[in-house]
C-alpha positions in Angstrom: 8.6 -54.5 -4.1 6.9 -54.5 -7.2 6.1 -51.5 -9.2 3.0 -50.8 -11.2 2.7 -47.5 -13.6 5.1 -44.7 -14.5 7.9 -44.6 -11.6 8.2 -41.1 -9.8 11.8 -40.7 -8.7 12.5 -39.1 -5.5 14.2 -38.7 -1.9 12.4 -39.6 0.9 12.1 -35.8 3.1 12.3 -37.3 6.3 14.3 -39.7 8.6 13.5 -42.0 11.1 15.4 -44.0 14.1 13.7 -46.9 15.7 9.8 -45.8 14.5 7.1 -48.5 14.4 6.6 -50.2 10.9 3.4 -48.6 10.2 4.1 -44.7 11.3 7.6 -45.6 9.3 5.8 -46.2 5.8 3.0 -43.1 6.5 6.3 -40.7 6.9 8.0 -41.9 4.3 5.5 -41.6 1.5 4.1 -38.2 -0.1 0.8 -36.5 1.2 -2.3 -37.7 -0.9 -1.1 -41.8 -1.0 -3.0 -44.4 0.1 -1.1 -47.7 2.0 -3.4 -50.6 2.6 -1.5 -53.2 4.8 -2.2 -57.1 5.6 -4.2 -57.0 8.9 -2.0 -59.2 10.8 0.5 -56.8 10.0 -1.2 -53.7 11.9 0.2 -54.7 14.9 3.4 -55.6 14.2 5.9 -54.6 16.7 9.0 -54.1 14.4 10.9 -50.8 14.1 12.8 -49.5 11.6 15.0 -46.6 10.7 15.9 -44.4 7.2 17.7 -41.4 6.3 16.6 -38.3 4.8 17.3 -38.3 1.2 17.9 -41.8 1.0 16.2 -42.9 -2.6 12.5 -43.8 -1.3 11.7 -46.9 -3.7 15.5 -48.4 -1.9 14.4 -47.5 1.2 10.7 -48.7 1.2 12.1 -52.4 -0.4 14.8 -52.3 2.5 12.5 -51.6 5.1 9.8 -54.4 3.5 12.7 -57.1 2.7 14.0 -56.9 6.5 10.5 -57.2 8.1 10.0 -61.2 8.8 6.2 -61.2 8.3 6.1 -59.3 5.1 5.9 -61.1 2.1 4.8 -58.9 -0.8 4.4 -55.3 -1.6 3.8 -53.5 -4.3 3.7 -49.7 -5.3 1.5 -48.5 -7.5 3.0 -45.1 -8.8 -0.7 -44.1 -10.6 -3.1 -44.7 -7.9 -0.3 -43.5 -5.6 -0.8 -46.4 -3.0 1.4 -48.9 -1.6 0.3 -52.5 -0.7 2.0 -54.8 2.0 1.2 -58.4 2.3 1.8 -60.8 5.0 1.9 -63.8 2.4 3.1 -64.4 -1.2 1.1 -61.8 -3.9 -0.3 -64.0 -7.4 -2.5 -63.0 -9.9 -5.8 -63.2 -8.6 -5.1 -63.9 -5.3 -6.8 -61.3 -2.3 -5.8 -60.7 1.0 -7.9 -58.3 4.1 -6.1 -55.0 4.1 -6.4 -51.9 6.1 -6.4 -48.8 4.3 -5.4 -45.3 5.4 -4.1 -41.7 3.7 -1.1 -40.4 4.3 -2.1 -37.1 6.6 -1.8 -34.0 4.7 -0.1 -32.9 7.8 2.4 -34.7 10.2 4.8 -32.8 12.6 7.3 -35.5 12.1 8.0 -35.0 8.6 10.7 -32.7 7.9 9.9 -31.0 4.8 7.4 -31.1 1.5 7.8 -33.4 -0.9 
């Protein structure tokens, strides 16, 4: 997971057991980010679990290092968005992402951030 701007430490306020990638990395970031994640990837069927106040950035590169079509990401701590890609990331290179916000309000996530 690469990181881009000024790192914002923290603990990830939620937990998860056997959630769907996607909903996963929605709970797990802070209301008011942005994750835009390789199309082919929006369907992906792999679940994953996290505890709360595990470290998020360890989490997050756990979570994207186990799943076997991702290969990139990257955080970008000043735009506060999070990019997953389903092939290798290079200078210049695109790839068709689907955006969305992080909800400013989800019933799943256990506390504020």
């Amino acid at each position: 997971l690469q990181e881009v701007g000024l790192a914002e430490s923290s603990k990830v306020a939620s937990f998860g057991n056997d959630v769907p990638f996607h909903t996963a990395l929605a709970l797990m970031l802070p209301e008011g980010w942005s994750i835009h994640l390789a199309e082919s990837l929006r369907s992906s069927e792999q679940r994953v679990s996290w505890r709360e106040g595990e470290d998020r950035m360890m989490a997050l590169t756990r979570i994207l290092n186990n799943h076997p079509k991702v290969r990139g990401g990257r955080i970008n701590w000043d735009s506060k968005a999070l990019f997953v890609f389903d092939k290798p990331i290079s200078p210049g290179s695109q790839t068709v992402c689907h955006q969305w916000e992080v909800p400013p309000f989800n019933p799943f996530r256990m506390g504020r951030l």
